[in-house]
N, C-alpha and C positions, 0 to 999 in steps of 0.2 A: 591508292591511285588518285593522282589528280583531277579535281571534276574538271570537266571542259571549261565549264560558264567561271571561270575563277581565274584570276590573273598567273600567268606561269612566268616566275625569273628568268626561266632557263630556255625563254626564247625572246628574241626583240620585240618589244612593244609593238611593231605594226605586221608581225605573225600572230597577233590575237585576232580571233574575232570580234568585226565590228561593236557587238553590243558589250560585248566586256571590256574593250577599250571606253566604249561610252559609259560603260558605268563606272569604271575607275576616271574617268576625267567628271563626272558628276560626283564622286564619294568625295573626292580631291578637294572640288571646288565649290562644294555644297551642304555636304554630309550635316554641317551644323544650321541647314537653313531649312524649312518648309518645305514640302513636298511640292507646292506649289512655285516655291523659288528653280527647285530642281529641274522641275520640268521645264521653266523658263530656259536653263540653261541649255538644257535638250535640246530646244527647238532652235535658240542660237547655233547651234550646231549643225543642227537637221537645217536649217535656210542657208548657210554657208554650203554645206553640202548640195543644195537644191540649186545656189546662183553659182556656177565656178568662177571664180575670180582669183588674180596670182594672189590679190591680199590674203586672200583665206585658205589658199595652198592648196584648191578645188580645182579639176581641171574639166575639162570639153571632153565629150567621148571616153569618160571613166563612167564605170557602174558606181549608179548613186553609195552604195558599201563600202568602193574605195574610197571617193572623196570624205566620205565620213572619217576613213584611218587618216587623210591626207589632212585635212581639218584640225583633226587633234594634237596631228602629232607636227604639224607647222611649228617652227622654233619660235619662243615668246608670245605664243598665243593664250595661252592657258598656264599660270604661273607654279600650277602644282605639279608639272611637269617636267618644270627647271629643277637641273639635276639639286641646284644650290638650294629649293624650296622644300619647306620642313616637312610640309605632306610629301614628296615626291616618293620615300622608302614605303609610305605609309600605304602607296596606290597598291604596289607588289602583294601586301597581305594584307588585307584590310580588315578580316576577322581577328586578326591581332591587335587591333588598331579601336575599331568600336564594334559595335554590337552585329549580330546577324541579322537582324530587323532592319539595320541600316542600311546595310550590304545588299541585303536582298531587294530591298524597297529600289534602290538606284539601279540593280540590276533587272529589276521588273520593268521599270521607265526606261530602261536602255531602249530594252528589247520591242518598249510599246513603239516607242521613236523609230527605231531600226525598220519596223515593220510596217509601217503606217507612212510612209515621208510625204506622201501628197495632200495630208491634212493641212488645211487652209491655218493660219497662225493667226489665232483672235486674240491669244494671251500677250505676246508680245508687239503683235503687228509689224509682222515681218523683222524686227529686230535682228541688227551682225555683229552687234559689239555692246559690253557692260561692264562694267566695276564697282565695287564695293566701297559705296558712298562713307564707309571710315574713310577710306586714303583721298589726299586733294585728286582731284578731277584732272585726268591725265588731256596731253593735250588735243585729242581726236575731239572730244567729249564737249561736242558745241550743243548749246539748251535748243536751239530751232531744228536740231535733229534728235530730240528725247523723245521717247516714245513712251514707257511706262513705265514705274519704280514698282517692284517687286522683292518683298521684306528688304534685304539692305542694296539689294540691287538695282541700281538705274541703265535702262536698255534705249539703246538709241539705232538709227536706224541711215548708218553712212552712204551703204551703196545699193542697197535692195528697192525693188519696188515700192511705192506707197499698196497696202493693201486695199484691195477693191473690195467691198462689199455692197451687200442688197441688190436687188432685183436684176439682172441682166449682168452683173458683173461674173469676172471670171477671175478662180483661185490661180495661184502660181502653178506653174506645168508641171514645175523641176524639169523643163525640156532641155537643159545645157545652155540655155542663154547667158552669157556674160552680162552683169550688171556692168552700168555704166562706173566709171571713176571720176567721183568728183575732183574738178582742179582745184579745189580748198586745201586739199589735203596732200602733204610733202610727204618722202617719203620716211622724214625720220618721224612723222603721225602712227605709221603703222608698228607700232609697236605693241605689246602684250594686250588681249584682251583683259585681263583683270590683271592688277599690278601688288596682289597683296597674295597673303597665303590665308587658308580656312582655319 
């Protein structure tokens, strides 16, 4: 019998539960990075999920769990998901693929993510978008909006709030507020959040 917490073929991608979607798009898009990278990715996740916005394929008045499926499974968002990307067979059985330490590890951080979303973002600082500083720098990817480099990852911070901290500040709500849309940005910007494969 198939465990639950494990990707199933034999139903579409956005019939999984949230955190097994979220750890096949972290195994996807990370598997070969730090755990500390992983979770970066996570919480770009968890913040898109938290601001709805059309860019991030998050909507107003969804439970934060849907916008999580709505997130991932946005077209060109996440490149290990394109059906043409090499990982993309690899998400379906990923015990096949690398080790169970691997698997499990992504599927632990899913679920910390999944369960926690109101946690304030110190690691990224609100971060909604990154790519892997091998490929040139796609064109969203302006330096006055970088926020941190994490192992080959550079995270920048397009349409989210600036994070508040210290004494009297207040974390984000995830209360369904729409982040504002910068007019820098056209729409052929919004294209894949990472433009390479893992």
């Amino acid at each position: 019998m198939r465990h639950p917490l494990y990707p199933n073929p034999a139903i579409p991608l956005a019939e999984h539960p949230p955190a097994v979607l979220l750890a096949m798009c972290l195994f996807g898009e990370g598997r070969g990075e730090s755990e500390q990278t992983r979770r970066a990715i996570a919480q770009v996740i968890v913040n898109r999920a938290r601001y709805p916005h059309p860019v991030f394929g998050s909507k107003r008045g969804l439970p934060f769990h849907e916008n999580v499926i709505q997130v991932i499974l946005k077209p060109c968002q996440f490149s290990c998901f394109l059906s043409s990307d090499v990982n993309y067979s690899k998400l379906l059985d990923p015990l096949a693929h690398d080790s169970s330490d691997i698997w499990t590890g992504c599927l632990r951080l899913a679920t910390e993510f999944i369960n926690l979303p109101q946690q304030t973002d110190t690691l990224t600082l609100n971060s909604d978008h990154y790519f892997d500083d091998s490929i040139q720098a796609p064109p969203w990817a302006d330096p006055a909006k970088a926020t941190v480099t994490i192992g080959r990852l550079r995270f920048f911070r397009l349409y989210l709030p600036v994070l508040q901290t210290g004494p009297g500040s207040v974390a984000p709500s995830g209360s369904g507020q729409a982040a504002a849309l910068p007019p820098s940005l056209s729409a052929s910007d919004r294209k894949s959040t990472r433009l390479n494969s893992s």
